[in-house]
TORKE-397782 format. One line per 2 residues: number of its first residue (from 1); for each residue x, y, z of N, C-alpha, C. Coordinates in nm, 2 decimals. Layout:
N
NUM = X,Y,Z,X,Y,Z,X,Y,Z  ...
//
This chain:
73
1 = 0.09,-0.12,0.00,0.00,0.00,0.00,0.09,0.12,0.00  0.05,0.21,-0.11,0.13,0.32,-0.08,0.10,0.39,0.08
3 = 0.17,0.51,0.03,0.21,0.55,0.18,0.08,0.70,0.17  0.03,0.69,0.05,-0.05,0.82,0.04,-0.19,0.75,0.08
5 = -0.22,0.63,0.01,-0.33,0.52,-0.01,-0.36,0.48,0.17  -0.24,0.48,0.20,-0.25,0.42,0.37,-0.32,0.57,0.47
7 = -0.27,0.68,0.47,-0.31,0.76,0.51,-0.44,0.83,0.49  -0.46,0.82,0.39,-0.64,0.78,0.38,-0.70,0.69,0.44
9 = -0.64,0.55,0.44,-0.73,0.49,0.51,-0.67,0.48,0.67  -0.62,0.54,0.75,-0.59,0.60,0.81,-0.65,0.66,0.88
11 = -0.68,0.85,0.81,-0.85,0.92,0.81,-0.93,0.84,0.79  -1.01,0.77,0.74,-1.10,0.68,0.70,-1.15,0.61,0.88
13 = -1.04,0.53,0.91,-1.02,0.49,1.06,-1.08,0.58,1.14  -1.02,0.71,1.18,-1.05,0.78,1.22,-1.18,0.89,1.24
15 = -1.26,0.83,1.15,-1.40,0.92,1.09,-1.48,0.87,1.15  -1.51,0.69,1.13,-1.53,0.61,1.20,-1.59,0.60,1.29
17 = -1.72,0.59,1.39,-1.76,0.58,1.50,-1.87,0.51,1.54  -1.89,0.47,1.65,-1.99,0.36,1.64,-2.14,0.45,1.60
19 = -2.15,0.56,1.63,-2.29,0.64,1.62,-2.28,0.63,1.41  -2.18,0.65,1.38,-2.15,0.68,1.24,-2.05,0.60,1.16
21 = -2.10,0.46,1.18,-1.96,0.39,1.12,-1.98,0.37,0.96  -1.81,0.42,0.87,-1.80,0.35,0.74,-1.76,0.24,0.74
23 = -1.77,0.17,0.63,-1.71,0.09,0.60,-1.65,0.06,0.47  -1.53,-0.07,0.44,-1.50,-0.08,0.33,-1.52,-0.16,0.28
25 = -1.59,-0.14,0.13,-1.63,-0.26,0.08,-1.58,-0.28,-0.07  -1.55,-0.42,-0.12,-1.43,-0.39,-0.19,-1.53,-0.33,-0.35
27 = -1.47,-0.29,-0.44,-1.54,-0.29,-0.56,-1.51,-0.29,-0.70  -1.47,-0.41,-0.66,-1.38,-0.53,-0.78,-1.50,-0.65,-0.84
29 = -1.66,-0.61,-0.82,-1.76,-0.70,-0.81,-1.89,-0.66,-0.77  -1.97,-0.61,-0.88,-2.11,-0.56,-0.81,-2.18,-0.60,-0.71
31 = -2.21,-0.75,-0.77,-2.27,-0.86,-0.71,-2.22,-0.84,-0.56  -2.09,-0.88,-0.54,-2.06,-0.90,-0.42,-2.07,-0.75,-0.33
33 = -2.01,-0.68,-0.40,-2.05,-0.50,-0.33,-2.17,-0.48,-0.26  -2.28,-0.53,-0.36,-2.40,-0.51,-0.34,-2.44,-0.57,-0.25
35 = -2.42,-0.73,-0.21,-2.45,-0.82,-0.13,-2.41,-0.73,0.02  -2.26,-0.78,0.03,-2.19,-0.66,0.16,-2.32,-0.51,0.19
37 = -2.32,-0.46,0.11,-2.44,-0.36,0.14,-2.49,-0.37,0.20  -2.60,-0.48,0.15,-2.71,-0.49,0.17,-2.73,-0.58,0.33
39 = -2.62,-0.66,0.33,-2.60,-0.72,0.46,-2.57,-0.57,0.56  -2.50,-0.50,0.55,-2.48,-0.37,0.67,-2.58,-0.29,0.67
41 = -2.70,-0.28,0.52,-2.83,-0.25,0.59,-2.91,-0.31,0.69  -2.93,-0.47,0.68,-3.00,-0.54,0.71,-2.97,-0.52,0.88
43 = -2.83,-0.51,0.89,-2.76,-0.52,1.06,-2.82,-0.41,1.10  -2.81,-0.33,1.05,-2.84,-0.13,1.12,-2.95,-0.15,1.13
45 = -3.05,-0.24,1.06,-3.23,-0.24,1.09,-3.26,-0.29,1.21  -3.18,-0.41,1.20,-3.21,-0.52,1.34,-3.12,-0.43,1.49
47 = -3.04,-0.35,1.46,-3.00,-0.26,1.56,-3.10,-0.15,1.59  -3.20,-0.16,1.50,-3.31,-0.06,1.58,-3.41,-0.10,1.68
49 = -3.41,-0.23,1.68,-3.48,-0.26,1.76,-3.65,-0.22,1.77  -3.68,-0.21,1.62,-3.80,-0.19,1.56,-3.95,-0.24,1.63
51 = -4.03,-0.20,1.67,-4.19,-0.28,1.68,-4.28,-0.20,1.65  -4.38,-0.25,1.65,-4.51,-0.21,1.61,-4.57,-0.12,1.76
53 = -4.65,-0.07,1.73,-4.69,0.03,1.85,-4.77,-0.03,1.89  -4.79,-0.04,2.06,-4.89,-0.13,2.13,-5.05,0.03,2.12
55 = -5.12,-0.05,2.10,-5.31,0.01,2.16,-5.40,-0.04,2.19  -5.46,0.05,2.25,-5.53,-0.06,2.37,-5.69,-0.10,2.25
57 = -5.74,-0.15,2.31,-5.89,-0.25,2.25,-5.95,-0.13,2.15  -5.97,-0.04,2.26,-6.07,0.10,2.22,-6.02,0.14,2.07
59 = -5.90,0.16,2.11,-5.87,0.20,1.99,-5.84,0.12,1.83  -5.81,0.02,1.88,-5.81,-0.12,1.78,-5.98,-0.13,1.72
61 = -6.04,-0.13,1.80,-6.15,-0.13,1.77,-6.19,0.03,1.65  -6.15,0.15,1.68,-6.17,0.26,1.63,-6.08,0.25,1.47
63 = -6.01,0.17,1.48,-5.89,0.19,1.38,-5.98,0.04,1.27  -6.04,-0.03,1.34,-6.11,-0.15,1.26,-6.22,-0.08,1.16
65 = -6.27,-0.02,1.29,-6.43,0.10,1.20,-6.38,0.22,1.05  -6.27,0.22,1.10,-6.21,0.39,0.98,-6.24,0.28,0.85
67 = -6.13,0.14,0.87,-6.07,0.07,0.77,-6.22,0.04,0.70  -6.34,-0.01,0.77,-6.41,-0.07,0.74,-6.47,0.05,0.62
69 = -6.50,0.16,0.68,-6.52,0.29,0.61,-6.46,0.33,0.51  -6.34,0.29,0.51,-6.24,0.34,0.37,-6.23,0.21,0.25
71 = -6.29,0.12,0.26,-6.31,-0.01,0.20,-6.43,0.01,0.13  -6.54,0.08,0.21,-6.68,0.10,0.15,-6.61,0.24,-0.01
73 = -6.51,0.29,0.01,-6.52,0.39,-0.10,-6.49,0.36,-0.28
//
């Protein structure tokens, strides 16, 4: 590795953070580029710790009636 090549990735290191991490992915291969991607999307999703919003009856019930309403149109 050059010595200019290294120093970038270097800064690169250094940019880095767990709130904001890059990464390197090689791109010598779409396919595989893309794959890699799409796997470091998939991780950041499951790191959100995603759910659906809890409600209580009443409003399940209220939210069943709209639907039923918006079906009739």
């Amino acid at each position: 590795m050059r010595s200019s090549a290294l120093l970038q990735f270097m800064s690169f290191l250094v940019a880095s953070t767990r709130h904001a991490p890059w990464f390197v992915v090689p791109a010598d291969g779409k396919e595989n580029a893309r794959l890699i991607v799409s796997q470091i999307v998939l991780d950041a999703f499951d790191d959100l710790n995603l759910a659906y919003p809890e409600t209580s009856a009443a409003r399940r019930a209220e939210l069943l009636e709209i639907r039923k309403q918006l079906e009739k149109e």
